[in-house]
N, CA, C and O atoms as a printed pandas DataFrame, in Angstrom:
     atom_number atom_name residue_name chain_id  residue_number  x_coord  y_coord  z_coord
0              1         N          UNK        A               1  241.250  187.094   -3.559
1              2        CA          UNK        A               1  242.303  187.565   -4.430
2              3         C          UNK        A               1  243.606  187.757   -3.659
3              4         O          UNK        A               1  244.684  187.449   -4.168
4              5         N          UNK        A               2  243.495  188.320   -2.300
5              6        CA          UNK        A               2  244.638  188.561   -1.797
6              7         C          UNK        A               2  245.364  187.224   -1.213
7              8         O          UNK        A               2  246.578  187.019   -1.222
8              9         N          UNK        A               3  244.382  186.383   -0.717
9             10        CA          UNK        A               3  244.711  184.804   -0.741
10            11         C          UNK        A               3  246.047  184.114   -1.561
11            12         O          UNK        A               3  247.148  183.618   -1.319
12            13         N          UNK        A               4  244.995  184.500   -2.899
13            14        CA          UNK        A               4  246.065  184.086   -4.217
14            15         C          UNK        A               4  247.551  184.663   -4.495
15            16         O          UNK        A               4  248.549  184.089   -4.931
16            17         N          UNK        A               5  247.370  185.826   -4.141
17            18        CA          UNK        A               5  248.348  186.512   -4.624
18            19         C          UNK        A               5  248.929  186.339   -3.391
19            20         O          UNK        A               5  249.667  187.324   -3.419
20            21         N          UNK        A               6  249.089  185.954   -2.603
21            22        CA          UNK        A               6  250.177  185.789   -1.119
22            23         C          UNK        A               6  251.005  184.257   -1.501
23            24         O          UNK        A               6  252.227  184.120   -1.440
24            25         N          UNK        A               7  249.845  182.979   -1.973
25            26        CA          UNK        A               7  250.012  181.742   -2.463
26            27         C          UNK        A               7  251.385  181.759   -3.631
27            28         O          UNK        A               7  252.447  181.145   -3.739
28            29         N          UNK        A               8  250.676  182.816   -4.380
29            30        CA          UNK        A               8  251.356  183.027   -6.226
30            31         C          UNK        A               8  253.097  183.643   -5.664
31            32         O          UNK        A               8  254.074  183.382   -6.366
32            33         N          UNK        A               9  253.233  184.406   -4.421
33            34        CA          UNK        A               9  254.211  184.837   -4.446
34            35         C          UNK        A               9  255.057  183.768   -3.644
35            36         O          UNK        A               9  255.998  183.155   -4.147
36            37         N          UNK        A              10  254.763  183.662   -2.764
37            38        CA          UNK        A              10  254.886  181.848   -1.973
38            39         C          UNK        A              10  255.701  181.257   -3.122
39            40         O          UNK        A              10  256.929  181.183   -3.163
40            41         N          UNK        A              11  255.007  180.931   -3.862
41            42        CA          UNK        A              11  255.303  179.789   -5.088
42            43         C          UNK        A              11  256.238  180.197   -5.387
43            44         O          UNK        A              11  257.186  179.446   -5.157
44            45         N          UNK        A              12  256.665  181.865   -6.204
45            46        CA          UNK        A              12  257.793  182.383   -7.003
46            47         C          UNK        A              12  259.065  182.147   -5.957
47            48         O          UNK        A              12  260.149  181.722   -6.357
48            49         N          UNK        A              13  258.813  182.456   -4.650
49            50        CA          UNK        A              13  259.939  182.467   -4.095
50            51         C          UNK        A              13  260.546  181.064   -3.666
51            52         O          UNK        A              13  261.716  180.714   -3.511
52            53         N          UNK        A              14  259.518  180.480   -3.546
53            54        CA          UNK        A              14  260.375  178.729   -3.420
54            55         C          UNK        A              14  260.461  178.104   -4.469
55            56         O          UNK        A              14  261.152  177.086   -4.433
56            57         N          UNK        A              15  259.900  178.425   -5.573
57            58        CA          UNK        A              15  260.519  177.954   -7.184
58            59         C          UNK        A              15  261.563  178.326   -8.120
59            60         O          UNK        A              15  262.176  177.879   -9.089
60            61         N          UNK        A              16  261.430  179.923   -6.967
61            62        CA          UNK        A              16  262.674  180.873   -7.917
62            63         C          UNK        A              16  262.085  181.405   -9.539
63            64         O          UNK        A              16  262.739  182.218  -10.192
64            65         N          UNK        A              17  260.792  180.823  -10.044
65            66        CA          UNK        A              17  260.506  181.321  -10.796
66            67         C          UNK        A              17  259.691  182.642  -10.637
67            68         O          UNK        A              17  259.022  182.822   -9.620
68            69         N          UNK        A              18  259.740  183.513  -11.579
69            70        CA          UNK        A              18  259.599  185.146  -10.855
70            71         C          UNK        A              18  257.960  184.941  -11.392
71            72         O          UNK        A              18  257.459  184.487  -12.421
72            73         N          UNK        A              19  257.380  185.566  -10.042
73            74        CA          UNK        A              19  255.913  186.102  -10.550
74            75         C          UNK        A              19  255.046  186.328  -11.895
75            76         O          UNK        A              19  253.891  185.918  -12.005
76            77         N          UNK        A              20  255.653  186.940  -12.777
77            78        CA          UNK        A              20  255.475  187.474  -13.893
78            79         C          UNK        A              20  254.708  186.097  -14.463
79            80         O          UNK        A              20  253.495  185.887  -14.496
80            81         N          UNK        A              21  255.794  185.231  -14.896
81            82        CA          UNK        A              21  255.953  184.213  -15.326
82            83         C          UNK        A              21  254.588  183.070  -14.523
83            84         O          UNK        A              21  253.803  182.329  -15.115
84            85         N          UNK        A              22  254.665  183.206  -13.687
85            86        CA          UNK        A              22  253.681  182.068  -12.867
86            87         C          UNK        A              22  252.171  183.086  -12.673
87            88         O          UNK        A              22  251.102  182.635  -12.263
88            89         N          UNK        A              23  252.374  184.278  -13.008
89            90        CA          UNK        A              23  250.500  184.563  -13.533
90            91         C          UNK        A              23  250.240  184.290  -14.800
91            92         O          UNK        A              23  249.078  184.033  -15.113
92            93         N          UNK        A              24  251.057  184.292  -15.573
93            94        CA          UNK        A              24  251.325  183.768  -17.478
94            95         C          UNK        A              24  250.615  182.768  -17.334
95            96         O          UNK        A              24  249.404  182.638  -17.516
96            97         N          UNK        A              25  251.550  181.882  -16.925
97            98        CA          UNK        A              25  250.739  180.114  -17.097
98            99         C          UNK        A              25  249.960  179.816  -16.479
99           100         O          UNK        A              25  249.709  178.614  -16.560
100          101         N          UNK        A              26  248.962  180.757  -15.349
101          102        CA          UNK        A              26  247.834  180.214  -14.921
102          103         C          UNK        A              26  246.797  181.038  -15.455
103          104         O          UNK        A              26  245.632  180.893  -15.083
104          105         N          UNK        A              27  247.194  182.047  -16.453
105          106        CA          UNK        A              27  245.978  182.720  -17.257
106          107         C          UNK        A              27  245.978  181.984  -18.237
107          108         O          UNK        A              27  244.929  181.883  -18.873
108          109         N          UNK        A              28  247.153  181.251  -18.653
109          110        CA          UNK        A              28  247.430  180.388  -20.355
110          111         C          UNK        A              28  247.414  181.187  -21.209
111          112         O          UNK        A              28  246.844  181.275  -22.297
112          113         N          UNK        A              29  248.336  182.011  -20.444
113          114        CA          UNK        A              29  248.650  182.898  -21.496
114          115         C          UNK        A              29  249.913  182.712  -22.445
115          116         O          UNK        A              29  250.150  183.322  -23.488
116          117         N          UNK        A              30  250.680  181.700  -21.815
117          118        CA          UNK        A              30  251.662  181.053  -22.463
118          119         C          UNK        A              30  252.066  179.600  -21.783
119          120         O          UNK        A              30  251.587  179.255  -20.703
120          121         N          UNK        A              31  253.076  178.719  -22.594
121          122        CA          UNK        A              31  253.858  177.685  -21.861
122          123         C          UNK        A              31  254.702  178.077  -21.378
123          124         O          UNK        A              31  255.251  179.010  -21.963
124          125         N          UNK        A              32  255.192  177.696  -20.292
125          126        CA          UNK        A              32  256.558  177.591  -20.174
126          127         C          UNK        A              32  257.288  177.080  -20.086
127          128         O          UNK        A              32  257.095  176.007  -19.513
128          129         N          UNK        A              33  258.987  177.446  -20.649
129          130        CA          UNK        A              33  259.928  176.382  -20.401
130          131         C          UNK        A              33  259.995  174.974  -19.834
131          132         O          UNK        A              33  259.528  174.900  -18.697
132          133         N          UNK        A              34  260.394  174.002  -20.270
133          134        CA          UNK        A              34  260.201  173.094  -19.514
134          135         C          UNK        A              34  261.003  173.153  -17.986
135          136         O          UNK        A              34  260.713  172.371  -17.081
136          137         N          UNK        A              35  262.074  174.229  -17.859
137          138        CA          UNK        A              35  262.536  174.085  -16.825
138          139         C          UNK        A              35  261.849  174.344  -15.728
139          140         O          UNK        A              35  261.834  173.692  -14.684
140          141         N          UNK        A              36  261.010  175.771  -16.115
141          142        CA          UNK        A              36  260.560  176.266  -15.086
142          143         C          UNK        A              36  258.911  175.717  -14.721
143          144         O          UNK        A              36  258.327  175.995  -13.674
144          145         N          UNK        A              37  258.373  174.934  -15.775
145          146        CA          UNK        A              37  257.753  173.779  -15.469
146          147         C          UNK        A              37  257.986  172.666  -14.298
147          148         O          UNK        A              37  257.275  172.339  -13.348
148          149         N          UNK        A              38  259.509  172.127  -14.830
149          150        CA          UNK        A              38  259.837  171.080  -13.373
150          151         C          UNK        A              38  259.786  171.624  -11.922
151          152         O          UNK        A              38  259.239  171.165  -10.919
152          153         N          UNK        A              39  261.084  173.593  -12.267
153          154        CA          UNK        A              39  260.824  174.154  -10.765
154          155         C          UNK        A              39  259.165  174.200   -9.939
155          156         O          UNK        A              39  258.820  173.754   -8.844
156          157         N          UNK        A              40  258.558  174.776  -10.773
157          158        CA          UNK        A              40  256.995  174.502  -10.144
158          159         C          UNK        A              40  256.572  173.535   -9.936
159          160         O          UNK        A              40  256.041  173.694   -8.836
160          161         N          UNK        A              41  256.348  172.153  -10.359
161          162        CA          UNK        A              41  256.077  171.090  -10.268
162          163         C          UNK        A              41  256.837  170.618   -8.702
163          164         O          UNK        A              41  256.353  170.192   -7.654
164          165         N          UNK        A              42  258.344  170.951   -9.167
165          166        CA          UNK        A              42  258.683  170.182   -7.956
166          167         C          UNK        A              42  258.575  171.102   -6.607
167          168         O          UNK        A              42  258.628  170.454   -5.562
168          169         N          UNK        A              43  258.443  172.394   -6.491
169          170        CA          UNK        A              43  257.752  173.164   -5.362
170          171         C          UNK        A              43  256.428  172.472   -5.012
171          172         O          UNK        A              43  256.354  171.846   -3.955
172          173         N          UNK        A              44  255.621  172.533   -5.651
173          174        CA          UNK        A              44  254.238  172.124   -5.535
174          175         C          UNK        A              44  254.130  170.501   -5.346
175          176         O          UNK        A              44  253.003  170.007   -5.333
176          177         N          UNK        A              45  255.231  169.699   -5.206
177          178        CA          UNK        A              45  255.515  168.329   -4.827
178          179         C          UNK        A              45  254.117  167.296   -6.385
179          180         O          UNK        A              45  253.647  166.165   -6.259
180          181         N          UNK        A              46  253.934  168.081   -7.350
181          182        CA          UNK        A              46  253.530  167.455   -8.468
182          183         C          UNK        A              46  253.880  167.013   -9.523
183          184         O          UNK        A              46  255.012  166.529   -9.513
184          185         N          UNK        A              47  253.467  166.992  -10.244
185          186        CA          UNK        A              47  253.991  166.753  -11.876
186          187         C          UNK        A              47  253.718  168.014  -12.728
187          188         O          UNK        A              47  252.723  168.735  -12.668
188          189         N          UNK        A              48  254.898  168.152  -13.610
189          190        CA          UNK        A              48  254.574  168.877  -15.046
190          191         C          UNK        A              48  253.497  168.569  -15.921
191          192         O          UNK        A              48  253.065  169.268  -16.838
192          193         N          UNK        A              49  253.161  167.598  -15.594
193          194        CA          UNK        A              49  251.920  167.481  -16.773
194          195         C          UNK        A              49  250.417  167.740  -15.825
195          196         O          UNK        A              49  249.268  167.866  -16.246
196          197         N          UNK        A              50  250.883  167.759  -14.546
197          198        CA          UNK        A              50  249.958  168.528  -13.459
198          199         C          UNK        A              50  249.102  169.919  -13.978
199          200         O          UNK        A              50  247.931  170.265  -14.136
200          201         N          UNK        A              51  251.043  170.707  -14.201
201          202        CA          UNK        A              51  251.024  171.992  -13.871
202          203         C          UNK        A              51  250.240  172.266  -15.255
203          204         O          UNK        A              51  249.223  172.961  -15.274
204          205         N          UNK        A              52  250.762  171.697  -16.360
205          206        CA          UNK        A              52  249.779  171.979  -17.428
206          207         C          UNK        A              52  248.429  171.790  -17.652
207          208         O          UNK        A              52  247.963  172.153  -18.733
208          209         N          UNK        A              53  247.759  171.309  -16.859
209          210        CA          UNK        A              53  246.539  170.739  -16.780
210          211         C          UNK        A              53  245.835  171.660  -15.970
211          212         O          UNK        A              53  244.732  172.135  -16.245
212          213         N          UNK        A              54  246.457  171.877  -15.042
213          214        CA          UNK        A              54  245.647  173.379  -14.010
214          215         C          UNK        A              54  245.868  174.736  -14.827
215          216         O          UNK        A              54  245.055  175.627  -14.576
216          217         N          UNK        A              55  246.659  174.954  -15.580
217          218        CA          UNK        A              55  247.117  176.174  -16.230
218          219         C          UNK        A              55  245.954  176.139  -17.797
219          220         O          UNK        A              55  245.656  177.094  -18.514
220          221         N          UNK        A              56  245.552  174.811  -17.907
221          222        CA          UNK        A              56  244.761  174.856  -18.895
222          223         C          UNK        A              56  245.269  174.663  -20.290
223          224         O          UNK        A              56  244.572  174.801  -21.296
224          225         N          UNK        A              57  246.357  174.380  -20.279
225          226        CA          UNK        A              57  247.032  173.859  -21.853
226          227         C          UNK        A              57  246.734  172.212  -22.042
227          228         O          UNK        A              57  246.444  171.699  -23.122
228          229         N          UNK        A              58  246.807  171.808  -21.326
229          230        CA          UNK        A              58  246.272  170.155  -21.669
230          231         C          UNK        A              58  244.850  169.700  -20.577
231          232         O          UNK        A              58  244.590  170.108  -19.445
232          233         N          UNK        A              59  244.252  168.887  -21.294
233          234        CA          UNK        A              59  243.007  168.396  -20.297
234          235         C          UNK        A              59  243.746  166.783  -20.256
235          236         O          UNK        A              59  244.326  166.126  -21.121
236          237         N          UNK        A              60  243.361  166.483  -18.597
237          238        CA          UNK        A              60  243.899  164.988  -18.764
238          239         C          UNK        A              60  243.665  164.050  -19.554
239          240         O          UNK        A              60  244.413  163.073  -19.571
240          241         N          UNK        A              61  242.459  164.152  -20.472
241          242        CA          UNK        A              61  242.437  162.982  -21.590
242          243         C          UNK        A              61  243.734  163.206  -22.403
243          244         O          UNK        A              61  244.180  162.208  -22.970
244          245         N          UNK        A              62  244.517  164.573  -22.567
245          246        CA          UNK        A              62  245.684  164.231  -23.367
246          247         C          UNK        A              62  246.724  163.258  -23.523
247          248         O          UNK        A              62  247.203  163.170  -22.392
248          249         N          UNK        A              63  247.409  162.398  -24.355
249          250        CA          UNK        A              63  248.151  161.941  -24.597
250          251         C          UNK        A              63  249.269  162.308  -24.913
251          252         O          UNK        A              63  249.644  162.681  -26.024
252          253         N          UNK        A              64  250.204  162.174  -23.395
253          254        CA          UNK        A              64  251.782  163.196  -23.919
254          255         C          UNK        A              64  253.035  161.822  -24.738
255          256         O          UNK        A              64  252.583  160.686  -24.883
256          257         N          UNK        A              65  253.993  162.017  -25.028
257          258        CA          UNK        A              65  254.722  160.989  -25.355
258          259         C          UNK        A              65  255.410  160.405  -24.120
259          260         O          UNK        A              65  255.878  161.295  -23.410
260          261         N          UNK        A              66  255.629  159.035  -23.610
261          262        CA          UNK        A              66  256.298  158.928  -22.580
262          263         C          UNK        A              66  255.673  158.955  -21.298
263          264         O          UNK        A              66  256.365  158.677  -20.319
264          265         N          UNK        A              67  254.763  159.177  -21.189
265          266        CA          UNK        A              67  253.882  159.384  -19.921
266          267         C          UNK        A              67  253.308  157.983  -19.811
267          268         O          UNK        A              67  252.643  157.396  -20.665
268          269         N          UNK        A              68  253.784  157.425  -18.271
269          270        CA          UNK        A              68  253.418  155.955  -17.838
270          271         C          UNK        A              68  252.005  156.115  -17.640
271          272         O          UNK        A              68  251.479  155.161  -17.067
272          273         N          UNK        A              69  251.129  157.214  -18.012
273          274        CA          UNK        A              69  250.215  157.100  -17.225
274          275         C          UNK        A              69  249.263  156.608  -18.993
275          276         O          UNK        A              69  248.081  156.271  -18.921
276          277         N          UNK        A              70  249.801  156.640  -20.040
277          278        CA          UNK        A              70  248.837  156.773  -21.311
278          279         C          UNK        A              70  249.902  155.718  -21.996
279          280         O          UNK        A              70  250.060  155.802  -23.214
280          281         N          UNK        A              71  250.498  154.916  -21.393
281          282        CA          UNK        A              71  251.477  153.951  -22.514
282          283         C          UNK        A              71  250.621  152.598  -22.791
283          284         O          UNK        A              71  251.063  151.731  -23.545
């Protein structure tokens, strides 16, 4: 736990997105913004449709619009 929570704060401070917010979307407890989607994504050198997939709002069989990976 303390692992995580050293990682989770890591993240807020090089994403700039505040803590609060980045335990939200990995309980799925909500979406978020798409902005602060990209900031995480692009901290974490991934994709947004990554971050949704670990956070548990989409499983990769989803089909997003626009995504080279399902065209």
């Amino acid at each position: 736990m303390v692992h995580r929570s050293l990682a989770r704060r890591a993240l807020s401070k090089r994403s700039g997105v505040a803590l609060g917010s980045i335990n939200k979307t990995l309980k799925n407890d909500y979406i978020p913004k798409i902005e602060t989607l990209f900031r995480l994504a692009q901290s974490l050198d991934t994709s947004h449709v990554d971050i949704l997939v670990i956070a548990g709002h989409l499983t990769p069989a989803d089909q997003l619009p626009g995504d080279p990976l399902h065209t």
